[in-house]
N, C-alpha and C positions, 0 to 999 in steps of 0.2 A: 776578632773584632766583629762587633751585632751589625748590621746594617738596618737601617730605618728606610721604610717605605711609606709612602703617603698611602697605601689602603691594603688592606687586609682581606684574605679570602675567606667567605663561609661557605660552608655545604648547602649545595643546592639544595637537597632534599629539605633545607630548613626553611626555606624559602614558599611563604603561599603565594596562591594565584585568584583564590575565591574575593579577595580586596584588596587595592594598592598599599604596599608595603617595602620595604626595605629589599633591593637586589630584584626591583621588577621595571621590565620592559612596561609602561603601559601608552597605550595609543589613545589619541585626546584629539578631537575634532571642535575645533573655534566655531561657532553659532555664525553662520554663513556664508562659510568657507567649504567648496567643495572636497578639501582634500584633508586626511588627519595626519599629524604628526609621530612619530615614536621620540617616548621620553626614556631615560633612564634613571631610577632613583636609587641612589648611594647616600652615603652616611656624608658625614665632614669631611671635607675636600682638604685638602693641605696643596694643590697646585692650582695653577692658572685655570680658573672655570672658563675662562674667555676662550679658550683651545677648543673648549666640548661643548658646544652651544646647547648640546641633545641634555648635556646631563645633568641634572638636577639632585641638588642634596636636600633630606627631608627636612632640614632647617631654614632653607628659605620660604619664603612668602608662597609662590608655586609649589614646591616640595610639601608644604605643610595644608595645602586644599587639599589634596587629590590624596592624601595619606587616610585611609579607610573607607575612599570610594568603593565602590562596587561597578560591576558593566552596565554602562545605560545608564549609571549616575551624572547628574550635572555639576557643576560648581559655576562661580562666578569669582571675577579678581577685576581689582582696579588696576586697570593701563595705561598710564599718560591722562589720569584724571578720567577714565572712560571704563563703567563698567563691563566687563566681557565675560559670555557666557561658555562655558567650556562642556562638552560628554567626553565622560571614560566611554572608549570603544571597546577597548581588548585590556586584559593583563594577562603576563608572560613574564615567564623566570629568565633574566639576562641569562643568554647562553654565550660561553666563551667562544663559539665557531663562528 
């Protein structure tokens, strides 16, 4: 019998770090907010995203700004009718440890 899982592993080494992409840690700091966040970006989710509040798939609204940022790049989104401005801090390959 196959067993179905909601996500699949890739090889790290496949994984870049030089722009936000698919299997990356990236850290994102809110426009005047002292502290940044760590996000995680995954593919299509198949469970409760409400569980992982960090994690982000590249097909949502979020997922889909920050996907070919670079470090020091901005973005902006609308929140609650309010636009907000966002910096990529860091990008980092999800590590399993």
């Amino acid at each position: 019998m196959q067993s179905h899982t909601p996500f699949q592993i890739i090889d790290n080494s496949e994984i870049e770090t030089d722009k936000v992409g698919f299997g990356n840690k990236v850290t994102i700091r809110e426009e005047g907010k002292d502290e940044a966040e760590d996000y995680y970006l995954l593919g299509p989710i198949e469970f409760e995203l409400d569980l992982y509040p960090l994690v982000v798939t590249y097909h949502s609204p979020f997922g889909q700004a920050i996907v070919g940022k670079k470090i020091d790049e901005d973005f902006t989104l609308e929140i609650l009718g309010k636009e907000t401005k966002f910096t990529i801090t860091a990008i980092e390959k999800i590590s399993a440890e």
